[in-house]
Structure formats: C-alpha cells, structure tokens
Predicted model as a PDB file, atoms N, CA, C, CB and O in Angstrom, pLDDT in the B-factor column:
MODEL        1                                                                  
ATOM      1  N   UNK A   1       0.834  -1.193   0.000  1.00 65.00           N  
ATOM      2  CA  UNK A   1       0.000   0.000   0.000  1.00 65.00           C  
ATOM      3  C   UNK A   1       0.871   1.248   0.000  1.00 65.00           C  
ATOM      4  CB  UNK A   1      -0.945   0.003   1.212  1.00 65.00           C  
ATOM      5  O   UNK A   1       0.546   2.151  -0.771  1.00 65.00           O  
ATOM      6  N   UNK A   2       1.946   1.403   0.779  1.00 66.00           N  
ATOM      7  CA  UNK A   2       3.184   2.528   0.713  1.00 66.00           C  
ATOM      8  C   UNK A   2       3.446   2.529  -0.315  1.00 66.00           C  
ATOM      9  CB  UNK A   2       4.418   2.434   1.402  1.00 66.00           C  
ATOM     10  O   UNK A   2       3.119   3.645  -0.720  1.00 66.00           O  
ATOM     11  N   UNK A   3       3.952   1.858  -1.278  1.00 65.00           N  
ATOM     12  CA  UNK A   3       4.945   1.429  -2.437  1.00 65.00           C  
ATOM     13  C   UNK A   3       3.856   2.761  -3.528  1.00 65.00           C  
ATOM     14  CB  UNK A   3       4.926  -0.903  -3.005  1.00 65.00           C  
ATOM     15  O   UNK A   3       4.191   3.806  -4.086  1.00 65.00           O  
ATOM     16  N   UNK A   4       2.372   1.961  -3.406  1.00 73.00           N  
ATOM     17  CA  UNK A   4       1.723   2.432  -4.179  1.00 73.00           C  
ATOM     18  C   UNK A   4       1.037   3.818  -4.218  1.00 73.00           C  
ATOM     19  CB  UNK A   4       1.111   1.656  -4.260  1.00 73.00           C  
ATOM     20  O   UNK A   4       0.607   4.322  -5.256  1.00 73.00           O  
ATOM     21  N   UNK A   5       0.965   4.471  -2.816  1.00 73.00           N  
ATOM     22  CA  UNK A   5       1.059   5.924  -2.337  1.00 73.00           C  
ATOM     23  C   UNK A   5       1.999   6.741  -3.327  1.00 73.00           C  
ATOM     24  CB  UNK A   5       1.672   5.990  -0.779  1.00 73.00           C  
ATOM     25  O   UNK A   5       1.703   7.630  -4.126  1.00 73.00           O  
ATOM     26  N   UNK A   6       3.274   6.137  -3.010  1.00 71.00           N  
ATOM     27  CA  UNK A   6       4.727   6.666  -3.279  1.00 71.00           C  
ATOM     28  C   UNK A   6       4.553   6.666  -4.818  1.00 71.00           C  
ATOM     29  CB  UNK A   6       6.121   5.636  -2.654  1.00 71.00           C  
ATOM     30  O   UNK A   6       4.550   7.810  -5.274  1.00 71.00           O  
ATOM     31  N   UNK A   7       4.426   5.806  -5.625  1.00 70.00           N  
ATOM     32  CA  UNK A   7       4.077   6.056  -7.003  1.00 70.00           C  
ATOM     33  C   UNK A   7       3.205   6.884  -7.440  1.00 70.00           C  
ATOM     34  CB  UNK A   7       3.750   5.140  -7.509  1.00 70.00           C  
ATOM     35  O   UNK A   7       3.483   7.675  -8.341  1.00 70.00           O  
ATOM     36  N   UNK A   8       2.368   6.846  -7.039  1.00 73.00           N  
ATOM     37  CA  UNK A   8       1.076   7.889  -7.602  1.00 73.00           C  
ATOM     38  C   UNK A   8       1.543   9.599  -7.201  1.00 73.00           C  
ATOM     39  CB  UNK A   8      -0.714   7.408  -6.567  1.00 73.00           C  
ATOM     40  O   UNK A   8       1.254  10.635  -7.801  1.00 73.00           O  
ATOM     41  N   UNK A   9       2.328   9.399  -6.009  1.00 74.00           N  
ATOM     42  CA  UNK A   9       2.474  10.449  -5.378  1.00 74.00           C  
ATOM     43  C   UNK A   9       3.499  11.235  -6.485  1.00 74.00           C  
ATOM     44  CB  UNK A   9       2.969  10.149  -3.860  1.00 74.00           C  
ATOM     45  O   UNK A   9       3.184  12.370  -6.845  1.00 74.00           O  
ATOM     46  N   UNK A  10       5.017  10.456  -7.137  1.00 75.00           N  
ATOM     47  CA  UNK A  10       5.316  10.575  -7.925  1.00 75.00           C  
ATOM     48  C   UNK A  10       5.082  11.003  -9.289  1.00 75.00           C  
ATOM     49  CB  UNK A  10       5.511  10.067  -7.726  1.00 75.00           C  
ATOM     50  O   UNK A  10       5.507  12.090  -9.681  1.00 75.00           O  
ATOM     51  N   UNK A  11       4.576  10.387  -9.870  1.00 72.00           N  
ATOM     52  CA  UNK A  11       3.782  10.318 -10.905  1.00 72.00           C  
ATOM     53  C   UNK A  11       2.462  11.666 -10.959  1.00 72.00           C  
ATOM     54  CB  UNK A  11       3.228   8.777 -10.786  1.00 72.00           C  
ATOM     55  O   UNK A  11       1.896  12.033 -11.989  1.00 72.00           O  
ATOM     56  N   UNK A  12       2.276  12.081  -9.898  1.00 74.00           N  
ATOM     57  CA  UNK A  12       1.591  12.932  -9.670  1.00 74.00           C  
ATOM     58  C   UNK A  12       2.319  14.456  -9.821  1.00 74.00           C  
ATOM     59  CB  UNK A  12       1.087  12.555  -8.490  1.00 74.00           C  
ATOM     60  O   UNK A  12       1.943  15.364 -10.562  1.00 74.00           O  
ATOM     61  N   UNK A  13       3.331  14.458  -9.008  1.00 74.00           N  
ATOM     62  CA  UNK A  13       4.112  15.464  -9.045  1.00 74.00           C  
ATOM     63  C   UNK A  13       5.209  15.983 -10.508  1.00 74.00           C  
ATOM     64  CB  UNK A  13       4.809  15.112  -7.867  1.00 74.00           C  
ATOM     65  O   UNK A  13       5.592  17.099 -10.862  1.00 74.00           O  
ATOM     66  N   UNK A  14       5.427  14.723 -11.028  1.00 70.00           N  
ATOM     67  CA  UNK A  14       6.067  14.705 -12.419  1.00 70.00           C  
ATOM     68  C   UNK A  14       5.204  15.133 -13.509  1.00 70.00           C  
ATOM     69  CB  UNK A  14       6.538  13.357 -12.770  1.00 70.00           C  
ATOM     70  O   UNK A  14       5.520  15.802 -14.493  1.00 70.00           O  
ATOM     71  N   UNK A  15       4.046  14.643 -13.189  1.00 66.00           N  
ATOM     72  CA  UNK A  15       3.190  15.494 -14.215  1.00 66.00           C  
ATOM     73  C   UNK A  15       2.406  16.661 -14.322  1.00 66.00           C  
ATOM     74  CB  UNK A  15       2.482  14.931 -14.547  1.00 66.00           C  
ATOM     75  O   UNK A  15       1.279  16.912 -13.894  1.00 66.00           O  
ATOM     76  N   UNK A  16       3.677  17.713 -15.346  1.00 54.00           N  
ATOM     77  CA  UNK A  16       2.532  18.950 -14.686  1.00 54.00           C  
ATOM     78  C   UNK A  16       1.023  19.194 -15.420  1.00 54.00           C  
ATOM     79  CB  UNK A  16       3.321  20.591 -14.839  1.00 54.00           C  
ATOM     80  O   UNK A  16       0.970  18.564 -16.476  1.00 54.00           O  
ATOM     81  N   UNK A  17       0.188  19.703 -15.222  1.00 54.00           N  
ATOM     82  CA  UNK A  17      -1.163  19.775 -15.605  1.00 54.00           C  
ATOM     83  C   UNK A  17      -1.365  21.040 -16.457  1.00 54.00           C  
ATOM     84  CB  UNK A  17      -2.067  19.758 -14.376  1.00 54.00           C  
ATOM     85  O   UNK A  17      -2.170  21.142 -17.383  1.00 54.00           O  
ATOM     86  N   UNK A  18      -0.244  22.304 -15.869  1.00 51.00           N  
ATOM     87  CA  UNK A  18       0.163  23.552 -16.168  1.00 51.00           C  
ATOM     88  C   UNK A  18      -0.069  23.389 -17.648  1.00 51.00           C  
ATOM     89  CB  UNK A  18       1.625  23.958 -15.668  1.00 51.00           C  
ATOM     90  O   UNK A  18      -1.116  23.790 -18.156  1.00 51.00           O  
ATOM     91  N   UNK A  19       0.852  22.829 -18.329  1.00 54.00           N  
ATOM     92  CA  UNK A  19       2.001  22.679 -19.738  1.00 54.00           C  
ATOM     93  C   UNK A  19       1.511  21.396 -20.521  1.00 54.00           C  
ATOM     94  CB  UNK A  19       3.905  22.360 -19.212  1.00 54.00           C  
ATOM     95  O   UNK A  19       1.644  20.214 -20.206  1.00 54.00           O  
ATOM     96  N   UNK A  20       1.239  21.650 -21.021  1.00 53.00           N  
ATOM     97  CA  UNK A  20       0.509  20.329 -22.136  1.00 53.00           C  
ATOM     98  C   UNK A  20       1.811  20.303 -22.732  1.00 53.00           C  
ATOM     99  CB  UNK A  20      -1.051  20.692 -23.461  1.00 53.00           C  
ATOM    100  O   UNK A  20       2.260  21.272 -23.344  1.00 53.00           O  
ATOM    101  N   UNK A  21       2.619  18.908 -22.526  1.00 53.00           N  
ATOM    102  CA  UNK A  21       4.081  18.746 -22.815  1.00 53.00           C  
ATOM    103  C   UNK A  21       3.722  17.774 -24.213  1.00 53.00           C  
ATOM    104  CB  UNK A  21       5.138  17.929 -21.363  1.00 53.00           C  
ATOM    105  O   UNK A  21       2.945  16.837 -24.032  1.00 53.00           O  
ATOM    106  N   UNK A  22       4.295  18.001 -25.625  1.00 53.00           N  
ATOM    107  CA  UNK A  22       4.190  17.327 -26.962  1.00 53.00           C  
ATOM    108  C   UNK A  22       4.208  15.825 -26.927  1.00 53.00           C  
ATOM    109  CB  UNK A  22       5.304  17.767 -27.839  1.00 53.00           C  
ATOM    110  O   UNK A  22       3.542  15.032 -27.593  1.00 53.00           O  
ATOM    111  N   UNK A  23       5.111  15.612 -26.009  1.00 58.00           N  
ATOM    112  CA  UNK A  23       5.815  14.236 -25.670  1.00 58.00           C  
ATOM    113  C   UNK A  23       5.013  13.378 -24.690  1.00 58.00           C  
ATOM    114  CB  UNK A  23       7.264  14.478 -25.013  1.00 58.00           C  
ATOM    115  O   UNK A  23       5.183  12.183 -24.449  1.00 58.00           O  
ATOM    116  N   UNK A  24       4.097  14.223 -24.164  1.00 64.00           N  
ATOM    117  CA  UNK A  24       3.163  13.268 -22.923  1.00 64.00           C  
ATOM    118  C   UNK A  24       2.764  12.063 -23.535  1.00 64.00           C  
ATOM    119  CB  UNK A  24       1.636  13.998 -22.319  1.00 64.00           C  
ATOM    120  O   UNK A  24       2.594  12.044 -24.755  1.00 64.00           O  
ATOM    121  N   UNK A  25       2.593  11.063 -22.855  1.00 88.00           N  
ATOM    122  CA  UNK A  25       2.557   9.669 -22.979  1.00 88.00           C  
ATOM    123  C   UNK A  25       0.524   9.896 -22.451  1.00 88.00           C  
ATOM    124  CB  UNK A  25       4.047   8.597 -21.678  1.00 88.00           C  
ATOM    125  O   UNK A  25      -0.380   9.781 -23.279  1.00 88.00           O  
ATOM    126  N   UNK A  26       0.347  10.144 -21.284  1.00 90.00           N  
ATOM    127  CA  UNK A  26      -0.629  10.509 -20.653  1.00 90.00           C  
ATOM    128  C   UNK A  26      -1.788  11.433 -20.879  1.00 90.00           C  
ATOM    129  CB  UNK A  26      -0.170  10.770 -19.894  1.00 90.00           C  
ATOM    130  O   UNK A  26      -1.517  12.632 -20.813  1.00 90.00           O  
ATOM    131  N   UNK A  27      -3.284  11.029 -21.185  1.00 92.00           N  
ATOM    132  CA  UNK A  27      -3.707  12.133 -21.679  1.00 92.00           C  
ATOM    133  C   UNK A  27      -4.267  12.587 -20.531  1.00 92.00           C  
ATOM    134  CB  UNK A  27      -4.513  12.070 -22.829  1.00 92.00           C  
ATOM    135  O   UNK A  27      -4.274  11.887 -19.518  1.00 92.00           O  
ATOM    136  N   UNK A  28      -4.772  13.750 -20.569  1.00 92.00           N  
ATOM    137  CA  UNK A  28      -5.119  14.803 -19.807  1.00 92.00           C  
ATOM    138  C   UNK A  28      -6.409  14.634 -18.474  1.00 92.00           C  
ATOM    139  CB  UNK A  28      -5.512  15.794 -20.921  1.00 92.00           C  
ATOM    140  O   UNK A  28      -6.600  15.342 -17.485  1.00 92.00           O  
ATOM    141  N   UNK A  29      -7.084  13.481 -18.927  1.00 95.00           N  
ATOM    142  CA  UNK A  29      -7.827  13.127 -17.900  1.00 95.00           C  
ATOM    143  C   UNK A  29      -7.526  12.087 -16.860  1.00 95.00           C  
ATOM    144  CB  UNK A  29      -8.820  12.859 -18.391  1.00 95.00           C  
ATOM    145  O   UNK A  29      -7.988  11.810 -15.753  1.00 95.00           O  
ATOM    146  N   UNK A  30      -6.183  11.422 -17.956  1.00 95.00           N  
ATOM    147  CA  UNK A  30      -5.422   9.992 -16.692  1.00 95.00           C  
ATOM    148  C   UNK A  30      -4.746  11.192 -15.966  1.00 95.00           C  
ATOM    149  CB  UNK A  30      -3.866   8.354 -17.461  1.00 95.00           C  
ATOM    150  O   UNK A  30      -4.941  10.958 -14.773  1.00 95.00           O  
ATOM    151  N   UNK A  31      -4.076  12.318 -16.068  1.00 94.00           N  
ATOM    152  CA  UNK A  31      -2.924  12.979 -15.163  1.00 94.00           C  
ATOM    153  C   UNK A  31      -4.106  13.433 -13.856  1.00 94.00           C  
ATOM    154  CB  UNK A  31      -1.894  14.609 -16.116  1.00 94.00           C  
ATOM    155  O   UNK A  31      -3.864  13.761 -12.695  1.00 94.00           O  
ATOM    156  N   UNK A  32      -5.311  13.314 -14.503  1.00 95.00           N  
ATOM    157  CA  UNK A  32      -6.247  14.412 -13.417  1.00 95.00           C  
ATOM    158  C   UNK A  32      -6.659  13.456 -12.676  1.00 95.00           C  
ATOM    159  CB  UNK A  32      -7.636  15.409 -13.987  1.00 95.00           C  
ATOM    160  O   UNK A  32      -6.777  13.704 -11.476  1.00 95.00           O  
ATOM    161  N   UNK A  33      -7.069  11.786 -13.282  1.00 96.00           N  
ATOM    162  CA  UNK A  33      -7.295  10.466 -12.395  1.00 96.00           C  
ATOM    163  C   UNK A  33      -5.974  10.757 -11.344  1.00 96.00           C  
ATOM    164  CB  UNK A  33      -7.179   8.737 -13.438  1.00 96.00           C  
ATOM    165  O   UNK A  33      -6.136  11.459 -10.346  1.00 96.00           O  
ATOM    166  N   UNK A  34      -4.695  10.164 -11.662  1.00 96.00           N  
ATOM    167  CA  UNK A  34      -3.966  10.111 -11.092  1.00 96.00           C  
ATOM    168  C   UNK A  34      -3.762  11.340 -10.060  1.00 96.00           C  
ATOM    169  CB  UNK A  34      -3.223   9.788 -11.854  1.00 96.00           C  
ATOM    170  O   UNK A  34      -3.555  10.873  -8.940  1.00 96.00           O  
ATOM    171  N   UNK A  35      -3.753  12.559 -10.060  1.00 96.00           N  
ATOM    172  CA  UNK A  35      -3.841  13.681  -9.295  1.00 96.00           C  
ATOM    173  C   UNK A  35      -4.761  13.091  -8.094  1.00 96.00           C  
ATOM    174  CB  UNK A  35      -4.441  14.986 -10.142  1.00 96.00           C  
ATOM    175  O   UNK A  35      -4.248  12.581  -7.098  1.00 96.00           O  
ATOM    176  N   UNK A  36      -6.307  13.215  -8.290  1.00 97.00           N  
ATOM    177  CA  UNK A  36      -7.186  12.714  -7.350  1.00 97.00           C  
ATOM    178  C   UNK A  36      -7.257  11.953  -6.722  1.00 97.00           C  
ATOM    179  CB  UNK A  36      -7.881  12.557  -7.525  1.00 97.00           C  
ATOM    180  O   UNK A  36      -7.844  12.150  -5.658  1.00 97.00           O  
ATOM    181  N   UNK A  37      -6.611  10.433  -7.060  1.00 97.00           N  
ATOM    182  CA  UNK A  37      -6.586   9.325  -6.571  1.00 97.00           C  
ATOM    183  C   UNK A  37      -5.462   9.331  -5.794  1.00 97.00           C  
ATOM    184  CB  UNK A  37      -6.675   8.383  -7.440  1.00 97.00           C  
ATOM    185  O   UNK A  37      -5.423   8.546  -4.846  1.00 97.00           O  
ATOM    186  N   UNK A  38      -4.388  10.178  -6.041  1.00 97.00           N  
ATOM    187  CA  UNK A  38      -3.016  10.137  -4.925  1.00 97.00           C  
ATOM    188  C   UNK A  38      -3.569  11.520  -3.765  1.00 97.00           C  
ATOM    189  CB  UNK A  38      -1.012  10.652  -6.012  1.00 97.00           C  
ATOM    190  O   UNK A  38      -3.239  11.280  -2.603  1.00 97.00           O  
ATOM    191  N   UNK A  39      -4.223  12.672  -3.928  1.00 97.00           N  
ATOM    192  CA  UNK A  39      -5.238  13.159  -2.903  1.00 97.00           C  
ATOM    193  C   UNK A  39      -6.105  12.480  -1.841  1.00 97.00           C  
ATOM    194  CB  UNK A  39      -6.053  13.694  -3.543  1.00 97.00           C  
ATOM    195  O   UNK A  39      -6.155  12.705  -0.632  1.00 97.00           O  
ATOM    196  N   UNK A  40      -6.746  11.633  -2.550  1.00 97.00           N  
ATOM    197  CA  UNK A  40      -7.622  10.575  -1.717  1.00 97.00           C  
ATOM    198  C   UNK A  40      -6.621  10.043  -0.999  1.00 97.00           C  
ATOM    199  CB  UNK A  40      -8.476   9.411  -2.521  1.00 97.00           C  
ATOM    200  O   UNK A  40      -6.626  10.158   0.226  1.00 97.00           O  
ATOM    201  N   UNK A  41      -5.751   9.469  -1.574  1.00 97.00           N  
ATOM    202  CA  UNK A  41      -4.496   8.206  -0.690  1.00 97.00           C  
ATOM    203  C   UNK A  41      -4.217   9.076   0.257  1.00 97.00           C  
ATOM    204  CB  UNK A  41      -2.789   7.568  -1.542  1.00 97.00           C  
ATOM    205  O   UNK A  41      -4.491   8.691   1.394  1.00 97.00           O  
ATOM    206  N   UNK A  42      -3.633  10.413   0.126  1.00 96.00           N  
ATOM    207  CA  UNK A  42      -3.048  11.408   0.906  1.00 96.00           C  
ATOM    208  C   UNK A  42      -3.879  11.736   2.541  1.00 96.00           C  
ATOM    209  CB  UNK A  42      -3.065  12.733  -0.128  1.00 96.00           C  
ATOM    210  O   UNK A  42      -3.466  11.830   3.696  1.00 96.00           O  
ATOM    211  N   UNK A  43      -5.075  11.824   1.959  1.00 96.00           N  
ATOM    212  CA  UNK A  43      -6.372  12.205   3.021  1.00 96.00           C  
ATOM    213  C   UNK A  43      -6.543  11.639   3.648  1.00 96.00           C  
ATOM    214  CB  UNK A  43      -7.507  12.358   2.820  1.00 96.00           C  
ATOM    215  O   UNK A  43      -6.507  12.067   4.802  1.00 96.00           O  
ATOM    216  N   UNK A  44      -6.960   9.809   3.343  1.00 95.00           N  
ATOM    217  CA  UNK A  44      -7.350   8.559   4.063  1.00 95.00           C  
ATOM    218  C   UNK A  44      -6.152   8.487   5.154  1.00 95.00           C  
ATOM    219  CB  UNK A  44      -7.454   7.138   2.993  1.00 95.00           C  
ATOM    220  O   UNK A  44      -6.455   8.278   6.329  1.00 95.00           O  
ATOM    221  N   UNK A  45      -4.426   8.703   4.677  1.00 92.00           N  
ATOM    222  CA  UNK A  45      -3.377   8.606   5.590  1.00 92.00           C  
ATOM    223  C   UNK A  45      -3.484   9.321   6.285  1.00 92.00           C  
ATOM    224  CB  UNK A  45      -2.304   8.645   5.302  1.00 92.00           C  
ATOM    225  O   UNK A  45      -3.767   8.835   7.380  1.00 92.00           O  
ATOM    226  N   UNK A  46      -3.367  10.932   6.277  1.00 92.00           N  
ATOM    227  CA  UNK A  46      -3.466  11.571   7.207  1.00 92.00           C  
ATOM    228  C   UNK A  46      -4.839  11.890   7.994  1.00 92.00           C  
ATOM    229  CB  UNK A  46      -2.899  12.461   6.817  1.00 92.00           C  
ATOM    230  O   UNK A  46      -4.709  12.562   9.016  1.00 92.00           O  
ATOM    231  N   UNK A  47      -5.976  11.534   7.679  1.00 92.00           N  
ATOM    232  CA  UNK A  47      -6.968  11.130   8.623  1.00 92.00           C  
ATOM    233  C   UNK A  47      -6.915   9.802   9.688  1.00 92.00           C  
ATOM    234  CB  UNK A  47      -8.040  10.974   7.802  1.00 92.00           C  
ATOM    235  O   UNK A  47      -7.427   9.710  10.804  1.00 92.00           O  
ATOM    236  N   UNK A  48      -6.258   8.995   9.073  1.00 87.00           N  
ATOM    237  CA  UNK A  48      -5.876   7.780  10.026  1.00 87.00           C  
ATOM    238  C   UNK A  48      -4.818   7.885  10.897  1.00 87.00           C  
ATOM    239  CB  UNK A  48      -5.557   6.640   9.323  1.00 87.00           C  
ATOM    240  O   UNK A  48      -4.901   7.371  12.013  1.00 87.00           O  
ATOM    241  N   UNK A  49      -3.524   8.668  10.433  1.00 85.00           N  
ATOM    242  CA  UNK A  49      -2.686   9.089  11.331  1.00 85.00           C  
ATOM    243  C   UNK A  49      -3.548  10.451  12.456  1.00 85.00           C  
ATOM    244  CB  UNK A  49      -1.307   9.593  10.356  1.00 85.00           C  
ATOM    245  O   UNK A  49      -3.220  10.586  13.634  1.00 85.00           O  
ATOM    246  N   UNK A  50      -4.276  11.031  12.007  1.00 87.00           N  
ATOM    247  CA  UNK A  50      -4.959  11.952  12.881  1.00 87.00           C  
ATOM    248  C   UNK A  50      -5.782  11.370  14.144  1.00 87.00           C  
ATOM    249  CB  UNK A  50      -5.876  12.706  12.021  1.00 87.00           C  
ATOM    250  O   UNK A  50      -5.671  11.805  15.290  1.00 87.00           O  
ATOM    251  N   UNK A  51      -6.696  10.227  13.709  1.00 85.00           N  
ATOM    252  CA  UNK A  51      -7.686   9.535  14.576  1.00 85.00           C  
ATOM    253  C   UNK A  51      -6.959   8.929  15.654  1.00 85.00           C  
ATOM    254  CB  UNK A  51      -8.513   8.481  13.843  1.00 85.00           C  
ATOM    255  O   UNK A  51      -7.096   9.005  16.875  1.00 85.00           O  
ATOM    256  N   UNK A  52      -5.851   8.075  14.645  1.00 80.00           N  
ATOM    257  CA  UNK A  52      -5.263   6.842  15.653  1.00 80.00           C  
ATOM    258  C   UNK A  52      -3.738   7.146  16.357  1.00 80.00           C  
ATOM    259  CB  UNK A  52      -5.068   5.322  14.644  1.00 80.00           C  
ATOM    260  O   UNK A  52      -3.201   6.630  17.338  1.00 80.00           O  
ATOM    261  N   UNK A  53      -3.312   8.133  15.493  1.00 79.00           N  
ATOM    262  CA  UNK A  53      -1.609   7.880  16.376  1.00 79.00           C  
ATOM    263  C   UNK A  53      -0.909   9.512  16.586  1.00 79.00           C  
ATOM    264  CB  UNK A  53      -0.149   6.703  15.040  1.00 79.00           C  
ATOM    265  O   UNK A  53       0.264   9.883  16.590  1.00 79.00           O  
ATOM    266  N   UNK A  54      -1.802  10.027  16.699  1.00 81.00           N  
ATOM    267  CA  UNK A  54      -1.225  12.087  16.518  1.00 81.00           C  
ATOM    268  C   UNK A  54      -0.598  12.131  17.838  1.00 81.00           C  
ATOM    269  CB  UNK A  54      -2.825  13.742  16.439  1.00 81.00           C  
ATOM    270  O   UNK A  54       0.617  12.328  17.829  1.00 81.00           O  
ATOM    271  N   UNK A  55      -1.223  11.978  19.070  1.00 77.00           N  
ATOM    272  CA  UNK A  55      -0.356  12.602  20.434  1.00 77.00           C  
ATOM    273  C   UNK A  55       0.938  12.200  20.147  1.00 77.00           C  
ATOM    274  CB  UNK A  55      -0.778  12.000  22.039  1.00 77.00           C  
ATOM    275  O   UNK A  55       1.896  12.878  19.773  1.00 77.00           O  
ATOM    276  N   UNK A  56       0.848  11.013  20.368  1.00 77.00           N  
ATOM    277  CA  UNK A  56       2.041   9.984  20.632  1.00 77.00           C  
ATOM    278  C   UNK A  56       3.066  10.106  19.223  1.00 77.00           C  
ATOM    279  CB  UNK A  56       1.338   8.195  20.844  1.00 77.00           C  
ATOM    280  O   UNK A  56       4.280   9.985  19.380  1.00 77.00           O  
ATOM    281  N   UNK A  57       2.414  10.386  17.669  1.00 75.00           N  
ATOM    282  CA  UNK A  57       3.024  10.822  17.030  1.00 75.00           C  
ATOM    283  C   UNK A  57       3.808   9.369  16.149  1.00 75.00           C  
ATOM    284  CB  UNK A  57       3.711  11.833  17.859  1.00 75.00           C  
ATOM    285  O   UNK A  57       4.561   9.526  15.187  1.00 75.00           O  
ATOM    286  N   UNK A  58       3.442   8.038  16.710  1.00 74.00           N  
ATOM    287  CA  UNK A  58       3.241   6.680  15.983  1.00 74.00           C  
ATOM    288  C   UNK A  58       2.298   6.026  16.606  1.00 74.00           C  
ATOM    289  CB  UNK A  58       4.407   5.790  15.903  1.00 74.00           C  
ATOM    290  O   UNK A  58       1.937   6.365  17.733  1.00 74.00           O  
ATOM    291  N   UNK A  59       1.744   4.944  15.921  1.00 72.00           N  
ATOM    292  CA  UNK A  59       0.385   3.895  16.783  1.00 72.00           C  
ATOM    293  C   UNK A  59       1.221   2.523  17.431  1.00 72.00           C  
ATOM    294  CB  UNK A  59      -1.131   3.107  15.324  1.00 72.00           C  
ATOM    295  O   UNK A  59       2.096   1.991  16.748  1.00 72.00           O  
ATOM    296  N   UNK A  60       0.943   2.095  18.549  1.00 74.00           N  
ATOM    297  CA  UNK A  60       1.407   1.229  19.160  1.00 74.00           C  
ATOM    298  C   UNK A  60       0.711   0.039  18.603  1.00 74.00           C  
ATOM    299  CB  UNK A  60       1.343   1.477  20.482  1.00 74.00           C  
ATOM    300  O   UNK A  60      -0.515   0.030  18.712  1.00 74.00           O  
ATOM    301  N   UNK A  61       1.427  -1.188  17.896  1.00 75.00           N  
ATOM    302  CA  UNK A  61       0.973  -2.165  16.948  1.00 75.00           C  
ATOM    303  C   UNK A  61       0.104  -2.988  18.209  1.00 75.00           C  
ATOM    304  CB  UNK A  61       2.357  -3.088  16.004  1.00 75.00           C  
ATOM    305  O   UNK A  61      -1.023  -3.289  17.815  1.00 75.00           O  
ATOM    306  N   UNK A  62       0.383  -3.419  19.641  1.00 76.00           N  
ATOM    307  CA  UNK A  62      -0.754  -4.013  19.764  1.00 76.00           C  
ATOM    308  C   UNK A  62      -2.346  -3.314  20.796  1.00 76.00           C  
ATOM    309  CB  UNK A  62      -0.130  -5.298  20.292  1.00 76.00           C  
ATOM    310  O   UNK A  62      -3.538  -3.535  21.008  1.00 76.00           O  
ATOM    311  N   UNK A  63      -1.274  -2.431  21.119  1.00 76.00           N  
ATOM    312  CA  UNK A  63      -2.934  -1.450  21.863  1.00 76.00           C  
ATOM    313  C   UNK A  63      -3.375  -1.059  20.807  1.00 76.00           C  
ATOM    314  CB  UNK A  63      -2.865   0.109  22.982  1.00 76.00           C  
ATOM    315  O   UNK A  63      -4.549  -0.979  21.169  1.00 76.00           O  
ATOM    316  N   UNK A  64      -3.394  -0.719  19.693  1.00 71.00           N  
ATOM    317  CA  UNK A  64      -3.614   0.133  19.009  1.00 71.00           C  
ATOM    318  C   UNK A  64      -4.029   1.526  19.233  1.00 71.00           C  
ATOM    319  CB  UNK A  64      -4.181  -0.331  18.471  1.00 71.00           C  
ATOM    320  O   UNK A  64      -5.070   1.989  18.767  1.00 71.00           O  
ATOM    321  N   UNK A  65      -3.197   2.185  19.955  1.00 69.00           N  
ATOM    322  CA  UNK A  65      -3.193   3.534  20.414  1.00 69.00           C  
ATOM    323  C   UNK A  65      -2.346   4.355  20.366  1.00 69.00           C  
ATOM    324  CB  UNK A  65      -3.391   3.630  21.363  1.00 69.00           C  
ATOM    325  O   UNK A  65      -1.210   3.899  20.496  1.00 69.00           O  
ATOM    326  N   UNK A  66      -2.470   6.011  20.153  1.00 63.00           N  
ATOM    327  CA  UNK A  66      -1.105   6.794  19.691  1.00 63.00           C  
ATOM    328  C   UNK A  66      -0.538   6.770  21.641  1.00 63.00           C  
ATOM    329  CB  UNK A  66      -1.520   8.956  18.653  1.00 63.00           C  
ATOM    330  O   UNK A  66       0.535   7.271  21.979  1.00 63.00           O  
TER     331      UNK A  66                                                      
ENDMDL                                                                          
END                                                                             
C-alpha cells in the first residue's frame, strides 16, 4: 500500500497539468485520475494518522493507540 502511495504520489508530481508537454505519454484526464486518486491516498493517511496515532506521534501495533 506505501509502495503504491509513493508512485502515484510521484507520478503525480512529475506530471505537470500547467504545460501540455508534446511528448506526454498521458492524456489529460489519466494525469487528473492520477492527481485525485493520490489526494484521496493522501487524506485517508493523514486522517488515520490523525484519529489513531497524533499525540504519541506513531500507533502502538498491539494497543492500538497513539
């Protein structure tokens, strides 16, 4: 699930939306999929790091508590 954050997150940032580049491989509505879908990933993490592990700042694997 990291691995795949980290790609999109990539892939997100490499593609600018600005500049319609000649050479894009990607058309214009996969860069905007990909944009949204690494947002969502972004949100779900830091809402889960918010709920479950913010004081403490990591979640303890078997209390499950920050």
């Amino acid at each position: 699930m990291a691995y795949r954050v980290l790609l999109v997150l990539i892939l997100a940032i490499c593609v600018s939306t600005e500049e319609e580049a000649s050479t894009s491989r990607m058309s214009r509505p996969e860069r905007l999929s990909l944009r949204e879908e690494a947002r969502q990933m972004f949100y779900h993490a830091y809402n889960a790091y918010m709920d479950n592990a913010y004081p403490a700042d990591e979640l303890m694997p078997l209390s499950c508590k920050g």
